[in-house]
N, C-alpha and C positions, 0 to 999 in steps of 0.2 A: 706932889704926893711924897710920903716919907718912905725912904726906901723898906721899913718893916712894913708898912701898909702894903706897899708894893708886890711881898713874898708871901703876904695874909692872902691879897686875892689871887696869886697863882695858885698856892696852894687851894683855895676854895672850887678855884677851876677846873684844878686837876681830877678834884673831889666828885663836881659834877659832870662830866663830859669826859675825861681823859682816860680813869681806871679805867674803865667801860669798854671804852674801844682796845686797851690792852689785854683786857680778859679774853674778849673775840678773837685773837690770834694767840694769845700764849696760851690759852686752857679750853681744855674740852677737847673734842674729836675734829678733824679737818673736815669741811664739809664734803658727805659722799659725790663722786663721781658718775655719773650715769652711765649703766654699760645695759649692752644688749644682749637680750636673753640670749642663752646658747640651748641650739636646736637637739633636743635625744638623741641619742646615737641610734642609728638603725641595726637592730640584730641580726639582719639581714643581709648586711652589706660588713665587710673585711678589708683592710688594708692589704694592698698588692704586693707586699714587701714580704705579708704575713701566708698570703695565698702558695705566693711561690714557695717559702719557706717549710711551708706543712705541707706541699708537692715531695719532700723532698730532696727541692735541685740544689738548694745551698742556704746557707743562715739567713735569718732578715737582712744584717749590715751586707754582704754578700749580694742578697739580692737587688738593693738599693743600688747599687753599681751597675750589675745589669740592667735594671729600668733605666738608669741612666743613660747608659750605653747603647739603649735599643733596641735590647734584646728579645723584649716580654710584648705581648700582642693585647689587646683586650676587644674582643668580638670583631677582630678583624683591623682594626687601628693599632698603632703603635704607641705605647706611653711611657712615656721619661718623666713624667710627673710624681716627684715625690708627695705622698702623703697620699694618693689617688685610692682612693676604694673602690670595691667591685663585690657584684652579688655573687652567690655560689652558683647560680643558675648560668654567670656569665661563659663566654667561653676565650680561658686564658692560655696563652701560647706563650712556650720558650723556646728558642729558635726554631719556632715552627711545628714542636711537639705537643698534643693539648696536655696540661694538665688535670690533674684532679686535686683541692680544696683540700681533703682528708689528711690530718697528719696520721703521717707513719707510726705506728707504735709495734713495737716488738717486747714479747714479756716470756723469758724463758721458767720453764715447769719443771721440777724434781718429780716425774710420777710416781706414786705409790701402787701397788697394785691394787683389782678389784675395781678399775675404775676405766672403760671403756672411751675411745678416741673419736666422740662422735658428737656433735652438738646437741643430741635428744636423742631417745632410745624408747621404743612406745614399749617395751617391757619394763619399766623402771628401773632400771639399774643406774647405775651413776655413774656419773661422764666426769669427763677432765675438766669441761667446763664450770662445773661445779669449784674447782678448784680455783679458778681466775676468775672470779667472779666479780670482784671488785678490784680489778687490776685497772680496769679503763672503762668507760661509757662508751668506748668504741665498739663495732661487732669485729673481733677478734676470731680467726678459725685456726685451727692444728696446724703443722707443716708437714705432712706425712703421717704416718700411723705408730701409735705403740699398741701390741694386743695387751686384754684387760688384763693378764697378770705378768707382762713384762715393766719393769719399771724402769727409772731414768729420763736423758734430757729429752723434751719435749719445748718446742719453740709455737707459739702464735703471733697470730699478725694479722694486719688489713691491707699488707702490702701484698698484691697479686704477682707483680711481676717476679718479688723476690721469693716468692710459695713457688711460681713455676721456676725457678733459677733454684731452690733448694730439692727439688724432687725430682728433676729430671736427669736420669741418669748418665748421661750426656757431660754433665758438669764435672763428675767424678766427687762429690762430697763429701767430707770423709765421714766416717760413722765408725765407731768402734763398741764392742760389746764385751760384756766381762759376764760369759755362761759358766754355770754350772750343769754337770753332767752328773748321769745318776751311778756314773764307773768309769772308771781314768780311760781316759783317751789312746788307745795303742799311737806309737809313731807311726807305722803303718797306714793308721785311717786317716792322722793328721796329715801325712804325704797325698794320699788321694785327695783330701780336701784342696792343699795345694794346688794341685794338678789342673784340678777343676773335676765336675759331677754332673749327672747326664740323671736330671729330674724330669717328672712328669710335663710340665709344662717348659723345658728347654736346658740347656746347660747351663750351670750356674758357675762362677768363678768370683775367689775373694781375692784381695787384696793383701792380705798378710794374716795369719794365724802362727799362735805362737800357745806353748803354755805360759802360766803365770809363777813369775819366779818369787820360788817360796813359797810356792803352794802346792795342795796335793796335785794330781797332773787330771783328775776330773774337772778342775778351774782351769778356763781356757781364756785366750784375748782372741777375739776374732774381728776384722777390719774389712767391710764390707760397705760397694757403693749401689749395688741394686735395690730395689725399692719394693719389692713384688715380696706379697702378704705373706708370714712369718718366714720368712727367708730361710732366718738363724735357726730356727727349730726343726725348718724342712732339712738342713743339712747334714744336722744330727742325725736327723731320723733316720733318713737314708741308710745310715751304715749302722743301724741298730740304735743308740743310744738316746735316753730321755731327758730335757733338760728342765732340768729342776728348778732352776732361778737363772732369768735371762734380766740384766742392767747395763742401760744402753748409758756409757761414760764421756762419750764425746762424739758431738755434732757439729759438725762444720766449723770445726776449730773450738766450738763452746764445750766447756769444761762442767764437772757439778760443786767444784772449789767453794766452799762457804753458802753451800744451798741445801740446805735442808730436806728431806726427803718429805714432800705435799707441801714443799715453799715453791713459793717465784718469786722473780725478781727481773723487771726493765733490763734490757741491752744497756752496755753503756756506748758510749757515741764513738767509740773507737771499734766497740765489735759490730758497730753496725756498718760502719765502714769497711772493716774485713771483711765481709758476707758479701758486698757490694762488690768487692774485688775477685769474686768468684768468677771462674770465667769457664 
């Protein structure tokens, strides 16, 4: 055979049988893989990492150390398994203390007056709840009281332990209030307040009273940890005086800094940690 004859039928060959099989590997899509279905996620069920986390006791990465570590129970077993889910019904233990699922949320309130500290009122007035309304799909409640026309910071939560840790007088909280009076405050009566004051229901005593520098001396500051219903306006009363505009400026270290009077706004992760440190 002549060697052009020779390169005639390769090429002819190549023709019939060889693109062919080069097309099947160089072009088109690689043949699929068979994988196996993945099963729904249950709505039901939460990551242990996540559980702990929304307890509260420390971050997800945080908590993953502790399951590691051995710390976390689940219905009575011990699990160090990462990835491990668990239903809300379960019952989940951190060194032995049960948890609760629910994350924390805390969303501090500028109150406006006119607006009552109550979650429903069957006379229809209107509540603070009204005002965080779409703060959270959690049930959020007050942390203590402001009456309907005192205004200022107002804190919620669905955290129990820290509601009873903010209102228990025990704690010493601070609370500060900036009254107005309806006629300047004699030194005199501010000394008796000092002192302390023999009320109806017991003796009351504040913490520091002061006037407000730079103002007329009917604007008072007054710093007070009892919790017992209008305190600040029973004080006044007492020794004659009516208070015209009572704003409560600082709670438990929170400020009303960049908050709008009928705003809120979320704790940030460092005041919630503050609060935490109340003792």
């Amino acid at each position: 055979m002549a060697k052009s004859d020779y390169n005639r039928d390769r090429k002819s060959s190549n023709r019939a049988g060889g693109d062919n099989k080069r097309k099947q590997f160089s072009k088109g899509k690689p043949p699929r893989k068979k994988t196996t279905p993945q099963k729904p996620s249950n709505p039901d069920e939460i990551r242990l990492n996540r559980y702990v986390a929304n307890a509260g006791v420390c971050s997800r990465r945080e908590a993953d150390t502790y399951i590691a570590a051995g710390s976390v129970s689940v219905n009575g077993k011990v699990i160090s398994e990462m990835g491990y889910k668990v239903k809300r019904t379960d019952d989940v233990r951190f060194d032995g203390r049960k948890l609760n699922p629910e994350k924390k949320e805390y969303i501090l309130l500028n109150k406006p007056k006119n607006f009552i500290t109550t979650t429903n009122d069957e006379k229809g007035r209107r509540t603070v709840m009204e005002l965080i309304s779409s703060a959270s799909k959690s049930r959020l409640l007050p942390v203590g009281r402001l009456d309907r026309n005192t205004t200022g910071l107002l804190l919620f939560t669905n955290d129990g332990d820290m509601t009873k840790k903010l209102t228990h007088p025990t704690h010493g909280v601070r609370k500060i209030y900036h009254a107005h009076l309806d006629k300047n405050l004699t030194l005199a009566d501010l000394r008796k307040i000092e002192e302390g004051l023999e009320l109806e229901d017991g003796t009351v005593r504040v913490d520091d009273i002061s006037y407000i520098q730079g103002a007329p001396k009917r604007e008072i500051g007054i710093e007070i940890h009892s919790g017992r219903n209008r305190i600040v306006r029973r004080i006044f009363e007492h020794l004659g005086y009516t208070v015209t505009k009572l704003d409560r400026v600082i709670f438990a270290g929170l400020t009303k800094k960049d908050l709008p009077r009928g705003h809120w706004r979320p704790l940030t992760e460092q005041e919630v940690i503050n609060l935490g440190m109340i003792k």
